[in-house]
BALOBA-1460 file (C-alpha; in Angstrom, 3 decimals):
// residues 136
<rec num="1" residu="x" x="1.613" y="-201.994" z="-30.211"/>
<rec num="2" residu="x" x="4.333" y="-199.820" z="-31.949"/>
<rec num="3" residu="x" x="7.662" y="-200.760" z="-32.279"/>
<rec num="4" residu="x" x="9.779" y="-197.887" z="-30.216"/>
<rec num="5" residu="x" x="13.172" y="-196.774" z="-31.979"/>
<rec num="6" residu="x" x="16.340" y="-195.594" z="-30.418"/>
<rec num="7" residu="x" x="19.013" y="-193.662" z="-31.214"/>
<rec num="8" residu="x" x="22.432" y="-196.002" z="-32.353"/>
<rec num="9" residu="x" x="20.244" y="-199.111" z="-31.544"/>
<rec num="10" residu="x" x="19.708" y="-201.564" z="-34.741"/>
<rec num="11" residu="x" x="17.372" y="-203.732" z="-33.307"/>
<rec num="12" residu="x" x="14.211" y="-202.251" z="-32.428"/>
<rec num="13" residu="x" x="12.777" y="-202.914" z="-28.798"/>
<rec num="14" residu="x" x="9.997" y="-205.397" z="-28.507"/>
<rec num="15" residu="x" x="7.301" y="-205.567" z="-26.186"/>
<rec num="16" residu="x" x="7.403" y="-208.141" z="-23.503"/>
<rec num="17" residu="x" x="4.820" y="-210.905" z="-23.452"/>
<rec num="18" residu="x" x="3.189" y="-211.983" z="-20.752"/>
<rec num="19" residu="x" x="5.273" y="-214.784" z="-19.818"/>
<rec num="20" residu="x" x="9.081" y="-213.090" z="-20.005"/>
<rec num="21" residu="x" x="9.324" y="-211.874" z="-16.994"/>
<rec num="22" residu="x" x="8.853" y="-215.325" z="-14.824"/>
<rec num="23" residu="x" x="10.834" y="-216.746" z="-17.667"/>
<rec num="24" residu="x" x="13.732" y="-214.373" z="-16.701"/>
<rec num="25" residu="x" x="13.065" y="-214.552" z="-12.970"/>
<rec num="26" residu="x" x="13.215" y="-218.557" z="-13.263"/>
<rec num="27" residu="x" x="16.579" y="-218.363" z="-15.746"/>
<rec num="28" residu="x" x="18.196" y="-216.526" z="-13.004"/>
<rec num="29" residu="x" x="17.317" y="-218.215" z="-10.426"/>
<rec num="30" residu="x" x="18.296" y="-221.690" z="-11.943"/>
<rec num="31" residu="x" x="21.271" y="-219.861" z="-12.932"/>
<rec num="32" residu="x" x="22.191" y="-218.611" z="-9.166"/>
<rec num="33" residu="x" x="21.110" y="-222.400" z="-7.511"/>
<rec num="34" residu="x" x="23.883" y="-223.570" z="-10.395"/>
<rec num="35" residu="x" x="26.468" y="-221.105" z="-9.543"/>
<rec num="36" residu="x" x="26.220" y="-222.159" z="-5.257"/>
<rec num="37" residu="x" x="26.108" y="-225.486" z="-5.962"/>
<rec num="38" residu="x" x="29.533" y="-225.535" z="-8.050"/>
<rec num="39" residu="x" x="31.533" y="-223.034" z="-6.049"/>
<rec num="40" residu="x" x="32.271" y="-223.261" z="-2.342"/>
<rec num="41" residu="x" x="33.832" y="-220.520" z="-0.139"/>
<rec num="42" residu="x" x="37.813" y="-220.040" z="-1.272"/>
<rec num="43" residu="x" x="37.421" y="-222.994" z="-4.233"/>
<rec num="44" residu="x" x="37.386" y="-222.833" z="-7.855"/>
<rec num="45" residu="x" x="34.257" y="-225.539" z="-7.764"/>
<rec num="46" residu="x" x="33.886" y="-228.904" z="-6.494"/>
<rec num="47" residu="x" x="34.539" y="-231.095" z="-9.141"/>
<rec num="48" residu="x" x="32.406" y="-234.577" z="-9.929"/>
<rec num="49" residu="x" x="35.894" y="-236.911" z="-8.675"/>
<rec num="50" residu="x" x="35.940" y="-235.029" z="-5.274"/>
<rec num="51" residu="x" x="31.852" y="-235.565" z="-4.884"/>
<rec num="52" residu="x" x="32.615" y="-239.144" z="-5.152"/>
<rec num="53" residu="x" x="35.031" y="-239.367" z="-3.457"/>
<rec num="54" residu="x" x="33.650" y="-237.561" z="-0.597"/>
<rec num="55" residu="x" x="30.582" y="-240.636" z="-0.414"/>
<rec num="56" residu="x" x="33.511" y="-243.024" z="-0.446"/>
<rec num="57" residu="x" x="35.269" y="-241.079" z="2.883"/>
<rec num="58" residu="x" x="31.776" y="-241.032" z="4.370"/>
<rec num="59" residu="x" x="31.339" y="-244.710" z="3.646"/>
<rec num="60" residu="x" x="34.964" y="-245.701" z="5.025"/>
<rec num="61" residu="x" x="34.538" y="-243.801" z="7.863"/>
<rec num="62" residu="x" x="31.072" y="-244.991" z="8.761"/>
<rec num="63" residu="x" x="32.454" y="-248.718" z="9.130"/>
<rec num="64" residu="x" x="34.346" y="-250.619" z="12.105"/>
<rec num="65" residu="x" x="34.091" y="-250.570" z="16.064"/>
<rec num="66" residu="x" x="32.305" y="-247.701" z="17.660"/>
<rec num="67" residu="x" x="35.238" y="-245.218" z="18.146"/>
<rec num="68" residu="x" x="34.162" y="-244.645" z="21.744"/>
<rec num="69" residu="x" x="33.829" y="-248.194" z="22.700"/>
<rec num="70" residu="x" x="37.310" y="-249.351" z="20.704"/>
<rec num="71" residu="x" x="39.197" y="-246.560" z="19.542"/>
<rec num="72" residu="x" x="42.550" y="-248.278" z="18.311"/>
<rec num="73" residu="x" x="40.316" y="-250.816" z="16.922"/>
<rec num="74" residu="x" x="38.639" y="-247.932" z="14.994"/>
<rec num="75" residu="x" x="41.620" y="-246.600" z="14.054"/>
<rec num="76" residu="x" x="42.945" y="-249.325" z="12.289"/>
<rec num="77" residu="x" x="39.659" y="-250.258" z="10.195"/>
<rec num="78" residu="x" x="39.969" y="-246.694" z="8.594"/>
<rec num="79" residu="x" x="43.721" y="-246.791" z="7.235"/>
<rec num="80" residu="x" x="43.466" y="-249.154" z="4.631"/>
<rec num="81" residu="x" x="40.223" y="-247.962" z="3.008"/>
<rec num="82" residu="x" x="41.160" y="-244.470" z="3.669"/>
<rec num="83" residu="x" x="44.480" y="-245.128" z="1.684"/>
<rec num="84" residu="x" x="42.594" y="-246.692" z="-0.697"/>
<rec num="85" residu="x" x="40.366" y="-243.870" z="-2.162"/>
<rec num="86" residu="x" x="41.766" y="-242.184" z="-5.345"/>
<rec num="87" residu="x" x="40.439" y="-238.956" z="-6.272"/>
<rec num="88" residu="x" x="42.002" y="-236.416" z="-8.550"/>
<rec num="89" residu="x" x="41.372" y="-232.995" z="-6.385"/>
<rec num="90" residu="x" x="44.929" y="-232.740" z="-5.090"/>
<rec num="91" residu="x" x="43.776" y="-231.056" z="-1.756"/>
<rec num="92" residu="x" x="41.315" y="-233.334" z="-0.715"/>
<rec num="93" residu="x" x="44.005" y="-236.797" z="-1.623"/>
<rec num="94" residu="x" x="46.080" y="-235.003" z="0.866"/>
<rec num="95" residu="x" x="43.729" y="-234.181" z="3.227"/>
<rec num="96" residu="x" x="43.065" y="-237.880" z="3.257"/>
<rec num="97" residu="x" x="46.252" y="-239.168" z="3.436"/>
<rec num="98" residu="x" x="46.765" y="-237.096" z="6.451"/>
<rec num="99" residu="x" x="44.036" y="-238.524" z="7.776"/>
<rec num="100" residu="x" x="44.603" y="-241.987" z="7.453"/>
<rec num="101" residu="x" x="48.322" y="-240.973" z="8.964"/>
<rec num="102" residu="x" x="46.884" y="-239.832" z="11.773"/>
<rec num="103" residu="x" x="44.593" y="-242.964" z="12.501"/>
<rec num="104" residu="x" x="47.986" y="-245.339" z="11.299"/>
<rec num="105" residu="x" x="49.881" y="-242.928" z="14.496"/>
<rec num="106" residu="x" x="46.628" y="-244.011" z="16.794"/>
<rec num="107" residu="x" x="46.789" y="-247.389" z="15.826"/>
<rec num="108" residu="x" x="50.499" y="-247.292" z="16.293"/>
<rec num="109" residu="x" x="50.480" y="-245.609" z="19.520"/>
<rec num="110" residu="x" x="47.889" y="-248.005" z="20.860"/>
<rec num="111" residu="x" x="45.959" y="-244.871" z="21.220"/>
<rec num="112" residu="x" x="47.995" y="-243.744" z="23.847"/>
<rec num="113" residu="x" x="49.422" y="-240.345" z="21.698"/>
<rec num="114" residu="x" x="47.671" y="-237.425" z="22.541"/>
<rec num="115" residu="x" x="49.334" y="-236.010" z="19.739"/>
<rec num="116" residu="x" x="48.039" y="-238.430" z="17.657"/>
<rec num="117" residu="x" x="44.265" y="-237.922" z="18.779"/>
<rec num="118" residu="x" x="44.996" y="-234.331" z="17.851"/>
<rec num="119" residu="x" x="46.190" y="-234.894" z="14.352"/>
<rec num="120" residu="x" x="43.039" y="-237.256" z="13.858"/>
<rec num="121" residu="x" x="40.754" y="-234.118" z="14.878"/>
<rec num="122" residu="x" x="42.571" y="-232.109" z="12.660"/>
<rec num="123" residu="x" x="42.860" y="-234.572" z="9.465"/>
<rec num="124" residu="x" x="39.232" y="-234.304" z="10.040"/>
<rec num="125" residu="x" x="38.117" y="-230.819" z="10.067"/>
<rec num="126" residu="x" x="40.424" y="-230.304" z="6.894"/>
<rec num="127" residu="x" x="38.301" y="-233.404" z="5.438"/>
<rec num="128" residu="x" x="35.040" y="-231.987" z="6.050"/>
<rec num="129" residu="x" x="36.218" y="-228.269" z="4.817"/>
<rec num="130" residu="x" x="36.138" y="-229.620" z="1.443"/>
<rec num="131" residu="x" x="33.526" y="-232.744" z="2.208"/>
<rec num="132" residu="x" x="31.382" y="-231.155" z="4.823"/>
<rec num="133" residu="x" x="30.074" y="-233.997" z="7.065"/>
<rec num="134" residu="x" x="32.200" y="-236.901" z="5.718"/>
<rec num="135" residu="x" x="34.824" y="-236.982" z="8.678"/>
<rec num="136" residu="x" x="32.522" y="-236.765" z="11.182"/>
């Protein structure tokens, strides 16, 4: 094959082997997968501290009495691990810390606060906007 030559172009084109266009389909693909995985809908990207940190709130919230069965019982085994998970994404610490304020208000309340049940679902569903699935 002939090189072709065009107009204000240095380089001249080259013909494609067999094998560029998967190469280019695959690149793109791998470079889309990449680009969902690191971006979320209205944040910048989840970063590596607020992946871990989002197994610890699963794990924290996995432990203690069945929340049906005992729920000022589960309450209170989720303060002190909640409080104690450090993570540098400033949204998600607070998100947490609201969280484990709302189970401290349960606890407190003997679970008697329905206002305090209500901040609990709502700590929640801001925890599992940025760690879908951990709060619940």
């Amino acid at each position: 094959m002939t090189r072709q030559h065009y107009p204000g172009c240095r380089l001249a084109a080259q013909p494609a082997g067999p094998r560029s266009g998967p190469a280019v389909v695959l690149s793109l693909a791998a470079a889309l997968f990449l680009a969902a995985c690191s971006t979320g809908p209205g944040r910048a990207s989840a970063a590596p501290a607020a992946s871990a940190a989002c197994v610890q709130i699963s794990a924290a919230l996995s432990d203690g009495p069945d929340p049906g069965a005992d729920p000022v019982g589960y309450a209170e085994a989720q303060i002190k691990p909640l409080r104690a998970i450090r993570t540098g994404d400033t949204a998600l610490r607070a998100a947490v810390s609201r969280l484990a304020s709302a189970y401290a208000a349960v606890y407190d309340s003997d679970g008697k606060s329905p206002a305090a049940g209500g901040a609990v679902k709502a700590a929640s569903r801001k925890v599992n906007s940025i760690c879908p699935g951990a709060a619940s």
